[in-house]
Structures are given as C-alpha cells and as structure tokens.
Short mmCIF file of the C-alpha atoms (twelve columns), coordinates in Angstrom:
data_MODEL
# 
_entry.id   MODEL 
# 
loop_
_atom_site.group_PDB 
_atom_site.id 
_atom_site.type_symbol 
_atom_site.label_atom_id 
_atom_site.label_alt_id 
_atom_site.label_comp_id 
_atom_site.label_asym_id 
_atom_site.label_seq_id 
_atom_site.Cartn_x 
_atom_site.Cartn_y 
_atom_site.Cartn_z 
_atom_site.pdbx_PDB_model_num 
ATOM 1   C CA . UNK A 1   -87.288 -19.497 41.119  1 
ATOM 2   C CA . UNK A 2   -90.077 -22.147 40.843  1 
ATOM 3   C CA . UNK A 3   -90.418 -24.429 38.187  1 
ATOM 4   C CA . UNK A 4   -93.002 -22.480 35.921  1 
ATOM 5   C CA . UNK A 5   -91.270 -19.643 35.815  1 
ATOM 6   C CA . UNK A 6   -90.915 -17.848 31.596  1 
ATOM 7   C CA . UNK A 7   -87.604 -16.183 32.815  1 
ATOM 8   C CA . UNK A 8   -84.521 -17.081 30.229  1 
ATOM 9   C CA . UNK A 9   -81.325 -19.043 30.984  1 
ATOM 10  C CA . UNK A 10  -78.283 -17.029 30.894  1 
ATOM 11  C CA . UNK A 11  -75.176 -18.646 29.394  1 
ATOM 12  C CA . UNK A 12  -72.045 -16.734 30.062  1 
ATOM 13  C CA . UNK A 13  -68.815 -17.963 27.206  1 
ATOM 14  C CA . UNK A 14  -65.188 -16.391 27.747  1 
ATOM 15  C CA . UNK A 15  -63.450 -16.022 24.731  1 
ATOM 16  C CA . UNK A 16  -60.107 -17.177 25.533  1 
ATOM 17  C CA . UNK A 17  -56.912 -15.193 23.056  1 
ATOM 18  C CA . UNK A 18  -53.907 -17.828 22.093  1 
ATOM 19  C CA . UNK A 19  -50.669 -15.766 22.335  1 
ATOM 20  C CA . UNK A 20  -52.032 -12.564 23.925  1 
ATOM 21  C CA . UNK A 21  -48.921 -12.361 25.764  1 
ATOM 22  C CA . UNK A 22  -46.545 -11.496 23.170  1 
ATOM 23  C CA . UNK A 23  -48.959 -10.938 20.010  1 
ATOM 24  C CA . UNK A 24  -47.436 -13.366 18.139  1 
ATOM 25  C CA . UNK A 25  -43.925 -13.168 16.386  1 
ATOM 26  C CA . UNK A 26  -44.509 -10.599 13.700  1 
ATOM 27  C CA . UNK A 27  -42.683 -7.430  15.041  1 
ATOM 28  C CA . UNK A 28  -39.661 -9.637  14.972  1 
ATOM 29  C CA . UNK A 29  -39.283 -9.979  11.443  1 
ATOM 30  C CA . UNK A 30  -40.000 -6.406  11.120  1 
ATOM 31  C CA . UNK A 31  -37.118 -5.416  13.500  1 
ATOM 32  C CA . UNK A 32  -34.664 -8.183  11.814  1 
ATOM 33  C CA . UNK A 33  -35.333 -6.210  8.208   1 
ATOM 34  C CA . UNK A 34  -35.053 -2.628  10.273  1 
ATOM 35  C CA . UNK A 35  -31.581 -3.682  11.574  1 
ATOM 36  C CA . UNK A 36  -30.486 -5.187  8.394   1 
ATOM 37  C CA . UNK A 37  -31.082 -1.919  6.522   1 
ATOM 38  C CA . UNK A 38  -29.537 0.245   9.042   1 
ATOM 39  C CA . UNK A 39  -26.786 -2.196  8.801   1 
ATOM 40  C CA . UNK A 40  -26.478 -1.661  4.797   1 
ATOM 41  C CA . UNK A 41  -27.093 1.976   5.430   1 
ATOM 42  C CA . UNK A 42  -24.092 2.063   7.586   1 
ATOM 43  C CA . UNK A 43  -21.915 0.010   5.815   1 
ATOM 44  C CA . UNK A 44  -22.749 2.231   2.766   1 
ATOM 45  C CA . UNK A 45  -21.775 5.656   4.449   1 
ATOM 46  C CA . UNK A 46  -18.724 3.542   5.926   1 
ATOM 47  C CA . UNK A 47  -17.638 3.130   1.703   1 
ATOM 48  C CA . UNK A 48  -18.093 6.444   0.888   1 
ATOM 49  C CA . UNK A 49  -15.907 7.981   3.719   1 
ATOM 50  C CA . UNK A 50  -13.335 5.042   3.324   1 
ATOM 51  C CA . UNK A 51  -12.931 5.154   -0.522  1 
ATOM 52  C CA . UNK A 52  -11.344 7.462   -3.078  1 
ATOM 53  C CA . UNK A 53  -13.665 8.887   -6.149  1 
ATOM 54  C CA . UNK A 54  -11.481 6.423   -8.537  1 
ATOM 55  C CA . UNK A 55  -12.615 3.242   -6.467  1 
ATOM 56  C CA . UNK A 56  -16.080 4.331   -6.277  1 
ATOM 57  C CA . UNK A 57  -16.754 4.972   -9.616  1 
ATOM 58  C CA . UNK A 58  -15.165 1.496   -10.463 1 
ATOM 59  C CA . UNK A 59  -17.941 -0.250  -8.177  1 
ATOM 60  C CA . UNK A 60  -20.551 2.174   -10.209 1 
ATOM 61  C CA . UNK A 61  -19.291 0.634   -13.304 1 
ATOM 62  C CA . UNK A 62  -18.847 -3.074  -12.247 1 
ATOM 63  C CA . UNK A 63  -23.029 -2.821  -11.127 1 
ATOM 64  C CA . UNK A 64  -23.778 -0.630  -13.900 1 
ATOM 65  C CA . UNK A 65  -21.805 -1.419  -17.180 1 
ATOM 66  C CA . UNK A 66  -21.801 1.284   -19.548 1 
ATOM 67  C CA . UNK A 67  -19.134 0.569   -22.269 1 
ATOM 68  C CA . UNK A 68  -20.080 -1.877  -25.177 1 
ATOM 69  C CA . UNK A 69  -17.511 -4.857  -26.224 1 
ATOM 70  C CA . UNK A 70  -18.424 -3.708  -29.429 1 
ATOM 71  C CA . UNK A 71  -19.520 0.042   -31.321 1 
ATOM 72  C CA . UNK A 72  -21.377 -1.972  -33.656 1 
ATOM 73  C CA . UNK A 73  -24.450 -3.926  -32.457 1 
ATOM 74  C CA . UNK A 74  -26.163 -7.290  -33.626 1 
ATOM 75  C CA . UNK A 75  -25.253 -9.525  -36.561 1 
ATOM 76  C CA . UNK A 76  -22.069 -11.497 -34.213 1 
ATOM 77  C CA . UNK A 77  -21.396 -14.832 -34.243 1 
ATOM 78  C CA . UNK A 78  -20.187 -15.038 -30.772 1 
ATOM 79  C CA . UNK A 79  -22.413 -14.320 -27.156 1 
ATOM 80  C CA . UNK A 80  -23.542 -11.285 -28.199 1 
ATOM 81  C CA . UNK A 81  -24.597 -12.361 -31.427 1 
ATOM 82  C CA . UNK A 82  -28.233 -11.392 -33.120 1 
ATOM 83  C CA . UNK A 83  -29.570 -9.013  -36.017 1 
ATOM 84  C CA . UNK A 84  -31.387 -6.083  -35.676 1 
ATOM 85  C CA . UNK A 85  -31.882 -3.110  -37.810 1 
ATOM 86  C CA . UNK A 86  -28.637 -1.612  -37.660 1 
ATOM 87  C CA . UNK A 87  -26.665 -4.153  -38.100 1 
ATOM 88  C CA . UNK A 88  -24.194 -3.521  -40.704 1 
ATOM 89  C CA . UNK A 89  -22.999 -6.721  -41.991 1 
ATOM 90  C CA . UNK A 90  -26.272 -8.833  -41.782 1 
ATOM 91  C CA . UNK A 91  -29.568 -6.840  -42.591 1 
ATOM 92  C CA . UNK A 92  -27.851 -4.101  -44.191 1 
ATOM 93  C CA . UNK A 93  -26.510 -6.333  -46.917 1 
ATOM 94  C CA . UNK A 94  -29.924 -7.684  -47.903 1 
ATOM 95  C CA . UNK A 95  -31.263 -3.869  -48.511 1 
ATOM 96  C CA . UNK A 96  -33.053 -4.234  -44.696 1 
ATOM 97  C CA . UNK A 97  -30.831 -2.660  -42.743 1 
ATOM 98  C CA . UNK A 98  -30.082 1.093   -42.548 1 
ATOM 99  C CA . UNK A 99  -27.298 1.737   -44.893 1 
ATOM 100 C CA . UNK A 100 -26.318 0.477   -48.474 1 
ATOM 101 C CA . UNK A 101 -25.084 -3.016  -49.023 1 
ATOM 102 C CA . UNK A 102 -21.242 -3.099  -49.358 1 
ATOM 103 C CA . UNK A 103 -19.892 -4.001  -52.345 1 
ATOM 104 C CA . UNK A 104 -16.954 -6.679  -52.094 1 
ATOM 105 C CA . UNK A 105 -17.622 -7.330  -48.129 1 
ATOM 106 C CA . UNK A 106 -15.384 -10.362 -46.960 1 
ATOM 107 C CA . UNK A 107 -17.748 -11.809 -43.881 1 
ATOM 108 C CA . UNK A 108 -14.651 -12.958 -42.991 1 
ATOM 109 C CA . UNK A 109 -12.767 -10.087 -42.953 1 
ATOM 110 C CA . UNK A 110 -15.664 -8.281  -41.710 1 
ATOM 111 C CA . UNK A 111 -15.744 -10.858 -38.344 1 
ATOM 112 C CA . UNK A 112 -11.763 -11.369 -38.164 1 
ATOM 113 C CA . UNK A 113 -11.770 -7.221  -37.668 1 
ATOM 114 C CA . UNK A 114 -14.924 -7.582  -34.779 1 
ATOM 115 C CA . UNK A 115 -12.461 -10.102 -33.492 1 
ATOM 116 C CA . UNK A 116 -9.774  -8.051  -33.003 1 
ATOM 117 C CA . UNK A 117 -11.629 -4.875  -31.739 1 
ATOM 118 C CA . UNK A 118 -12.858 -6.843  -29.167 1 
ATOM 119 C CA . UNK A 119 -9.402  -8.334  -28.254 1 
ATOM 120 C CA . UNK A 120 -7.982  -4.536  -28.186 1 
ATOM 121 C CA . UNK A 121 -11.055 -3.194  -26.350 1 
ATOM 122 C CA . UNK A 122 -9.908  -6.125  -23.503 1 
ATOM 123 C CA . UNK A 123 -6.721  -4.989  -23.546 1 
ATOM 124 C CA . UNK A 124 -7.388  -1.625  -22.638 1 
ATOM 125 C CA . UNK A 125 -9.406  -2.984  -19.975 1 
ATOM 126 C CA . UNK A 126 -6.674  -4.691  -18.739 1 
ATOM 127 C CA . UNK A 127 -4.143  -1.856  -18.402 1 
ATOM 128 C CA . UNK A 128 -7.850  0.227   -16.730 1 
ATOM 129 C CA . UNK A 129 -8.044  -2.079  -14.793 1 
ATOM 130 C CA . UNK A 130 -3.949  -2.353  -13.233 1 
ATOM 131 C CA . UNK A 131 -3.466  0.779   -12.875 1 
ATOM 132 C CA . UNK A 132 -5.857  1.536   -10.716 1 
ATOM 133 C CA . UNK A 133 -6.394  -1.122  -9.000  1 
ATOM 134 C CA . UNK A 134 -9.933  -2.447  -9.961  1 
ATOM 135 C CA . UNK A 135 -8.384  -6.230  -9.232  1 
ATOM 136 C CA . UNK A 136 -7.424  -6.004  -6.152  1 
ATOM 137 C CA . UNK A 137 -3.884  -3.987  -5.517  1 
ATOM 138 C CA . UNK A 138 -2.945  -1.183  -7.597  1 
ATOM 139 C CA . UNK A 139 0.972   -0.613  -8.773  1 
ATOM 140 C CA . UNK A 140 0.393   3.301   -7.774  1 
ATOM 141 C CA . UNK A 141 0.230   4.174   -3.936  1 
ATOM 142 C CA . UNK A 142 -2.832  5.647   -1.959  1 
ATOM 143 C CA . UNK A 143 -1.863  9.259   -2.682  1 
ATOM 144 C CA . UNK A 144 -1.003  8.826   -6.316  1 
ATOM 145 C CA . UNK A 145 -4.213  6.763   -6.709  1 
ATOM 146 C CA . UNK A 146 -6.271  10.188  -5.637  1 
ATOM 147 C CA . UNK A 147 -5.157  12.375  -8.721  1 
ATOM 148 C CA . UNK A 148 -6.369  9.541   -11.633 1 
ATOM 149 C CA . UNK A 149 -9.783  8.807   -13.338 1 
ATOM 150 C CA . UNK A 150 -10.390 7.071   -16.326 1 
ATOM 151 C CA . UNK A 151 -12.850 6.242   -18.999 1 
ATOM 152 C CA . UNK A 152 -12.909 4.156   -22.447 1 
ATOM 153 C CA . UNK A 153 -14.214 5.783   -25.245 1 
ATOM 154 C CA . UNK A 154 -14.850 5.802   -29.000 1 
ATOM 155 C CA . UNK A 155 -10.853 7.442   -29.419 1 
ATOM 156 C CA . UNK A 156 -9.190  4.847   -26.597 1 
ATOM 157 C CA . UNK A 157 -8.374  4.656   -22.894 1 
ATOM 158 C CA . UNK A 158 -8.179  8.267   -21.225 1 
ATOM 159 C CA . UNK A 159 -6.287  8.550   -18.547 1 
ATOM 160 C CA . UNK A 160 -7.182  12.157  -16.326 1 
ATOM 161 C CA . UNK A 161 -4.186  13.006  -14.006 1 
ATOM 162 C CA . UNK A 162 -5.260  16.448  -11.987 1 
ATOM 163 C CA . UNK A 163 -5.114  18.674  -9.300  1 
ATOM 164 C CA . UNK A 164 -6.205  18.169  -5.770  1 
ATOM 165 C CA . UNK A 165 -6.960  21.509  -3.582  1 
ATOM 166 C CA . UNK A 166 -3.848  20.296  -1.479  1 
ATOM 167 C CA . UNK A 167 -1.604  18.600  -4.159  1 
ATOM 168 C CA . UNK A 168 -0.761  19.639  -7.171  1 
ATOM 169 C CA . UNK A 169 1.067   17.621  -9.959  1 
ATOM 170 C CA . UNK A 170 3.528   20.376  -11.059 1 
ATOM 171 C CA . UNK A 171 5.289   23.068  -9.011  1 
ATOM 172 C CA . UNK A 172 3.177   26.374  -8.912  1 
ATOM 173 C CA . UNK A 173 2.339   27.772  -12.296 1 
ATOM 174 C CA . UNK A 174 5.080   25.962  -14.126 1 
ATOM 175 C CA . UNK A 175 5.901   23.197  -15.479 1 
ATOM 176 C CA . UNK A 176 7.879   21.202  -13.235 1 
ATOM 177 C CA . UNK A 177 6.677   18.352  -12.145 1 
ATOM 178 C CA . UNK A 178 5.944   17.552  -8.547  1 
ATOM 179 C CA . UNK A 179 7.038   14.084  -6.833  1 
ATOM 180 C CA . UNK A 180 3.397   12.547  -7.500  1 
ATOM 181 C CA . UNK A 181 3.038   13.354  -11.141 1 
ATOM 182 C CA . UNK A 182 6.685   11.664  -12.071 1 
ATOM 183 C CA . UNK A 183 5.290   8.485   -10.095 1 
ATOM 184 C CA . UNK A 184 2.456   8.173   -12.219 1 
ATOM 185 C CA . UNK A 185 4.556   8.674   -15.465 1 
ATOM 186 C CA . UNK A 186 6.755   6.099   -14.429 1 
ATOM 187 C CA . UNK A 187 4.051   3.529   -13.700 1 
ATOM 188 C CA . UNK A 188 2.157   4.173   -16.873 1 
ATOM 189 C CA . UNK A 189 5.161   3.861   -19.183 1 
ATOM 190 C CA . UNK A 190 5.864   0.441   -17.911 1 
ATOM 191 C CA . UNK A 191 2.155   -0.482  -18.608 1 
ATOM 192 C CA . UNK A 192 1.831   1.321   -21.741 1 
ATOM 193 C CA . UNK A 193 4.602   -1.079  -22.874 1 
ATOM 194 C CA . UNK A 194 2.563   -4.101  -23.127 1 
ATOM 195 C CA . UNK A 195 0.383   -3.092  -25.599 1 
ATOM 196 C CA . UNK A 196 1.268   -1.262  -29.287 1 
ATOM 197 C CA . UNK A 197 -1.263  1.417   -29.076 1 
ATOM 198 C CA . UNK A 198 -0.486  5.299   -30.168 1 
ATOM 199 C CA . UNK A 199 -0.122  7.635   -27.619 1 
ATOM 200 C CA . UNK A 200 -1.745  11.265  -27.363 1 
ATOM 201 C CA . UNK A 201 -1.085  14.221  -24.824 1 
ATOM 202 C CA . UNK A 202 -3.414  16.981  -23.763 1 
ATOM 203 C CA . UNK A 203 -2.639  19.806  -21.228 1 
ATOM 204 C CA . UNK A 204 -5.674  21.642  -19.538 1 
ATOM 205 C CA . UNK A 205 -5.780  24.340  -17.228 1 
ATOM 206 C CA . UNK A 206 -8.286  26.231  -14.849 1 
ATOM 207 C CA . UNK A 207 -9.459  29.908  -15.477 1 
ATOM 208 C CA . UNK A 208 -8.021  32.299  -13.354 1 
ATOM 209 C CA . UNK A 209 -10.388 34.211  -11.005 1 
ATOM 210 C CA . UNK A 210 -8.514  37.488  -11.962 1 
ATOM 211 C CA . UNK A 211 -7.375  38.454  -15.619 1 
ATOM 212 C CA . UNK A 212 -3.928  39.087  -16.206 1 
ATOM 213 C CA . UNK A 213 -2.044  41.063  -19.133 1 
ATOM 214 C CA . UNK A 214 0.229   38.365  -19.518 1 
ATOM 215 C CA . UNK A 215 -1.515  34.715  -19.480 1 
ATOM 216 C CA . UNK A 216 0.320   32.389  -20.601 1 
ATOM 217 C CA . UNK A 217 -2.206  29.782  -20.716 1 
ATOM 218 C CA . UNK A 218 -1.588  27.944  -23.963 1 
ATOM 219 C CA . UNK A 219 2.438   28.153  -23.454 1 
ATOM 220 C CA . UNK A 220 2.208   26.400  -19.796 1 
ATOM 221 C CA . UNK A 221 -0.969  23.721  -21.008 1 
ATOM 222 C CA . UNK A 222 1.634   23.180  -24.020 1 
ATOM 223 C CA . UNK A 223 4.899   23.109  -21.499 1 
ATOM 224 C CA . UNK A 224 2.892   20.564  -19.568 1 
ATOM 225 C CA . UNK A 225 1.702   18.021  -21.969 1 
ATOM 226 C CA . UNK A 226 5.506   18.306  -23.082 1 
ATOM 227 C CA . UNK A 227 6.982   17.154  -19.798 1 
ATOM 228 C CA . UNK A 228 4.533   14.623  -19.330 1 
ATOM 229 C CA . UNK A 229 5.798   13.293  -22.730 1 
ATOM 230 C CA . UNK A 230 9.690   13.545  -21.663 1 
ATOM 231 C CA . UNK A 231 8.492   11.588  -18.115 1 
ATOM 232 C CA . UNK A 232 7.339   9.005   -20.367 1 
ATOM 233 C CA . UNK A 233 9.566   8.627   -22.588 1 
ATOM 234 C CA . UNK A 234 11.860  8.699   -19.752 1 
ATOM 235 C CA . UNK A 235 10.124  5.434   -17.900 1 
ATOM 236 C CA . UNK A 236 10.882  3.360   -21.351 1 
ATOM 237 C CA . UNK A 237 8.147   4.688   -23.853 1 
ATOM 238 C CA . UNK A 238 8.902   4.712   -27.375 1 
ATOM 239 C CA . UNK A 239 8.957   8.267   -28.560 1 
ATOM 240 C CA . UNK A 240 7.697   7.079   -31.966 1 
ATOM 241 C CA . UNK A 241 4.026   5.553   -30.254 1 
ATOM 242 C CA . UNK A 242 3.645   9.636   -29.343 1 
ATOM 243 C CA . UNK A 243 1.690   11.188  -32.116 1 
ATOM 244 C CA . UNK A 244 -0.063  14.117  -30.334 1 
ATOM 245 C CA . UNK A 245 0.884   16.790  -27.905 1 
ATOM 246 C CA . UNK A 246 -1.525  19.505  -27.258 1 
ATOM 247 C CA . UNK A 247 -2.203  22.537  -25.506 1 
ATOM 248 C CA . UNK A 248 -5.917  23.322  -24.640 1 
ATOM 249 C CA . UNK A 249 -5.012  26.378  -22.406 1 
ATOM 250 C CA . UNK A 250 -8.559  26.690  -20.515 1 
ATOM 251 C CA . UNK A 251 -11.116 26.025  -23.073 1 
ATOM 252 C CA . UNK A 252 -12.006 22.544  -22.086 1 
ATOM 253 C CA . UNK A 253 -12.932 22.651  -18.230 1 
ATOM 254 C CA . UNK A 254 -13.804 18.928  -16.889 1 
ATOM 255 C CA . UNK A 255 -16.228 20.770  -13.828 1 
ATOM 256 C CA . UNK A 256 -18.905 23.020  -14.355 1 
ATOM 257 C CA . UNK A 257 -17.088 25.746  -11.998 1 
ATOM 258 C CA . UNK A 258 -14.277 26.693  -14.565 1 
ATOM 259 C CA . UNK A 259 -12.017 27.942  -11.513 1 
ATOM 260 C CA . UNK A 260 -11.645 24.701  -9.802  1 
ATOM 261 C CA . UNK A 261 -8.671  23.038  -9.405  1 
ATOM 262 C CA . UNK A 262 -9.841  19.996  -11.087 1 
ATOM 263 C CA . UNK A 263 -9.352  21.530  -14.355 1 
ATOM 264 C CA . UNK A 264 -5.415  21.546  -13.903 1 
ATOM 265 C CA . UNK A 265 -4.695  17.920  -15.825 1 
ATOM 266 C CA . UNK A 266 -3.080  16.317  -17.983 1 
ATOM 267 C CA . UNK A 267 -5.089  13.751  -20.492 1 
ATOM 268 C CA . UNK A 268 -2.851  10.956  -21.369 1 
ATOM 269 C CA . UNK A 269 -5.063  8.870   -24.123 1 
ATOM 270 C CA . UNK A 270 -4.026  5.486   -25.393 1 
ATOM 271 C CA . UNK A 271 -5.397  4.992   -28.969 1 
ATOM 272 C CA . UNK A 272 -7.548  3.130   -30.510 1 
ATOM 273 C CA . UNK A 273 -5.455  1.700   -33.503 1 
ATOM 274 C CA . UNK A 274 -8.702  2.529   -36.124 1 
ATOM 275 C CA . UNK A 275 -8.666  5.926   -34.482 1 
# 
C-alpha cells in the first residue's frame, strides 16, 4: 500500500471473559440450599412415619401455642401484664371497659385468685406433660402411648383414651377391660395423686353400621366410664375426688365418620377447681 493511500486502519481487540471456565460460583449456593431442603424434606417425612399422633401434635403445640396462662386478658401485674378493653379488673372499673364496675373488688383478692389459676393451669401442664411424655420419657409404654390424646380447656385437663382398628381398650362389646386400658388407669391414678383436682368420667361409643333391636348403647358407655372409675380407684384414687360418671352412648362422635373406631373412648377430665 503506498504512503498516500485514504484506506482505514483496522484494529482488531479480543475481549478476554474472567472465569469462563466454570461461570463463577453461583450454582453452588443454589445446590447447597437444594440439598438442604431435600434434607429438611426428608427428615420431615422421616418424623411423620417415626412418630405417634400424640407426639406430633405435642411438637404442633410447642411451635404453635394455643392455650392462654390466663382466660382473662390484660390488666396483670406480672409478664403478661397490660390493659385493654376487656380487661375486667382495670378499665372495667373506671366505666371503660366492657362490663360494670364491681362493687367491693379486693385488687388483691382479685390478683391473689389470677395467681393461683395460673399456678393450677401449670400444674395441669405438668401432669400433660408426664404422662405423655412431652419431656423426654413417658411413664406409659410405646403401645399404651398410641391410645391417649389430650387437651386443656376452659373445664380442665381431658384426657381421650380410645380405640385403635387393631386394639381395643375393653374386650369386645363389653365392659371388661383389656391389658392396655388397666395400664393407663394405673399410671394416671398415681399422677392424679399429686394434685387435688375433681375428677369426671365420660363413656363414648361409635354408631353401629347396622341397627339392632336391642342396643345397649347408653348401658355399655355407662358400664364403661364405671370400670374406668373402679381401675382408678383401684391404682390409689380417692373415690371422693370422683364427682361425675357419664354415659354419652353415641351422641358425641370425636371424627366426622360416626362409625370409626375412634369414637370408642373413655374421657377422663381433671377439673378445674372454679369449674
């Protein structure tokens, strides 16, 4: 090309790509969080194969607490202390709240009684909480363990002992008792001793899937809830803490499907003592 020439100058650049290799270490932390939740998922179907429906809905409740220390809310002293408007003792006093004020209300009395609800709500929690195990070890064994669920409510501690499709808790459609349901008499009349409360007994049964002339279904819920009282009065309970024995027959299923065995128990309820 001679010197005069118009033509342009061509400049040729690479682009040179850091990394291209491997493209950089992103996908790792994506894989590390894939394994990790496959790991959790895992573990989680590992829990509900391993664990009985008492245990699990103990871990339900421990993330997810659904029972209040106290029925009344606001106007405390203690960690759960505040007003709001339905406080009883605090707004509704000063014509705020949403009842009348109480004529002759000790606040002393009034917190000496939240005091002592609290302490018996505990206590409930405690004898929840040994007999089936929600500490660690439970008194009953494995197989026992599979025939209890319980709940606190307004009237006290229930305490559900039923059926299993394989293992009942008395002998055909009678009343005596099978091997498993005089274990977990025995164990709860040992715990029931350390606190005062009342005692109540219910008998439920299922509905038969055929109707029969004679059905003695309030006789044999009745017979029931009376043997679970002689059981426990048997393991050391004083008759005189038993104030109610009941027969429901079937009119109180616990599943939707009124047929199921579930709906054989026996509801032993430890009082509240304002109940």
């Amino acid at each position: 090309m001679s010197a005069g020439s118009n033509a342009p100058t061509i400049i040729k650049r690479k682009k040179v790509i850091a990394a291209s290799g491997h493209h950089g270490g992103a996908w790792k932390v994506a894989y590390a969080d894939f394994v990790t939740a496959m790991m959790a998922f895992f573990m989680l179907m590992w829990l509900l194969n391993a664990t009985t429906e008492q245990q699990r809905k103990g871990l339900a409740d421990y993330f997810s607490p659904t029972i209040p220390i106290n029925r009344v809310s606001g106007g405390g002293s203690g960690a759960f202390g505040g007003d709001d408007i339905f406080t009883q003792q605090t707004l509704a006093q000063s014509g705020t709240g949403v009842s009348q004020p109480t004529i002759g209300m000790n606040p002393v009395s009034s917190e000496q009684d939240a005091e002592a609800e609290a302490a018996e709500v505990a206590a409930l929690r405690d004898i929840e909480a040994v007999l089936i195990g929600q500490g660690g070890e439970s008194m009953m064994s494995d197989q026992a363990l599979r025939h209890i669920i319980t709940r606190l409510t307004d009237e006290g501690l229930v305490i559900e002992i039923y059926d299993l499709p394989d293992v009942t808790l008395f002998v055909g459609e009678t009343s005596v008792p099978n091997p498993v349901s005089a274990e977990i008499a025995a164990i709860m009349a040992r715990l029931f001793q350390v606190v005062r409360n009342d005692v109540a007994i219910e008998g439920h049964l299922s509905v038969k899937s055929l109707l029969h002339v004679n059905n003695p279904i309030w006789e044999l819920s009745t017979d029931r809830a009376a043997q679970m009282r002689l059981m426990l009065q048997s393991g050391g309970l004083d008759p005189m803490r038993i104030v109610r024995q009941t027969g429901a027959g079937d009119r109180e299923p616990a599943m939707r499907d009124a047929t199921a065995p579930r709906n054989n128990r026996i509801e032993v309820i430890l009082l509240r003592s304002d109940v």
